[in-house]
C-alpha positions, 0 to 999 in steps of 0.5 A, a space after each residue: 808210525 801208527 799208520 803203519 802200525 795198523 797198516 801191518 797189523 792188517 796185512 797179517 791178520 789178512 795172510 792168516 785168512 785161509 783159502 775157501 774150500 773149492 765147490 766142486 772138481 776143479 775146471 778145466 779146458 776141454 781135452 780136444 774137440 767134443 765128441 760126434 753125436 755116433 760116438 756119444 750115442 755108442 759110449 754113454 747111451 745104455 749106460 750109467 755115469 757117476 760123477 760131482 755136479 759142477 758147483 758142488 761136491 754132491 755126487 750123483 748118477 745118471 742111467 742114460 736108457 736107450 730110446 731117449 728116457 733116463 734116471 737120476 740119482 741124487 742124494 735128494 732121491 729119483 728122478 726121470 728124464 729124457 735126453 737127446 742127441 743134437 746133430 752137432 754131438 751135444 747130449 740134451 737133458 731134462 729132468 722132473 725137478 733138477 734144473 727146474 725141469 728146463 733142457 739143458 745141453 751140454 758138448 761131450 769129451 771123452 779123456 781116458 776113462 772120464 767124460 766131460 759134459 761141458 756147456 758154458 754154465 757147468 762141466 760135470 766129469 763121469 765115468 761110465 759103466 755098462 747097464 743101469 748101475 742103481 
């Protein structure tokens, strides 16, 4: 009987616990086949995107200039970057500091308003304006 007791006791203190918070937007599968390296150059290149960063709620903007320099805004502050587009669509980036200054590449998908830069470690959602918004 004490067993069972205990047994109890424990399951109510566990259904009591509440869920973690979530670090960041929510996951989910791409919305069809990523974009080509003409229709990324053409819808994000000239522009600023504002969205989470994958793993936090930080929000951040990232100007992406023609001719391959960029300029990120974190709450932390400026910082340059470069970016290119792979043949395969995939926008590569590297920062001064973010990701400890190592390229990283990512696939794009575009669903309605929002993007999708998606590689098998993050995916970041952003919405796009025209020009340099900061």
């Amino acid at each position: 009987m004490k067993k069972f007791i205990l047994c109890a006791s424990l399951l109510a203190v566990g259904a009591c616990a509440g869920q973690p918070e979530p670090l960041g937007p929510p996951v989910n599968l791409p919305p069809g086949p990523p974009l080509t390296a003409a229709e990324v150059q053409s819808l994000v290149v000239g522009n600023t995107g504002t969205g989470q960063m994958s793993g936090s709620r930080a929000t951040y903007t990232m100007y992406v200039a023609p001719g391959g320099a960029a300029e990120l805004k974190r709450p932390t502050g400026v910082e340059k970057g470069k970016w290119q587009i792979m043949p395969d669509g995939q926008m590569c980036m590297t920062w001064e500091l973010f990701r400890d200054g190592d390229q990283y590449c990512q696939n794009v998908y575009k669903e309605g308003v929002v993007y999708q830069f998606r590689n098998n470690n993050s995916v970041e959602l952003l919405t796009f304006a025209p020009g340099k918004q900061f």
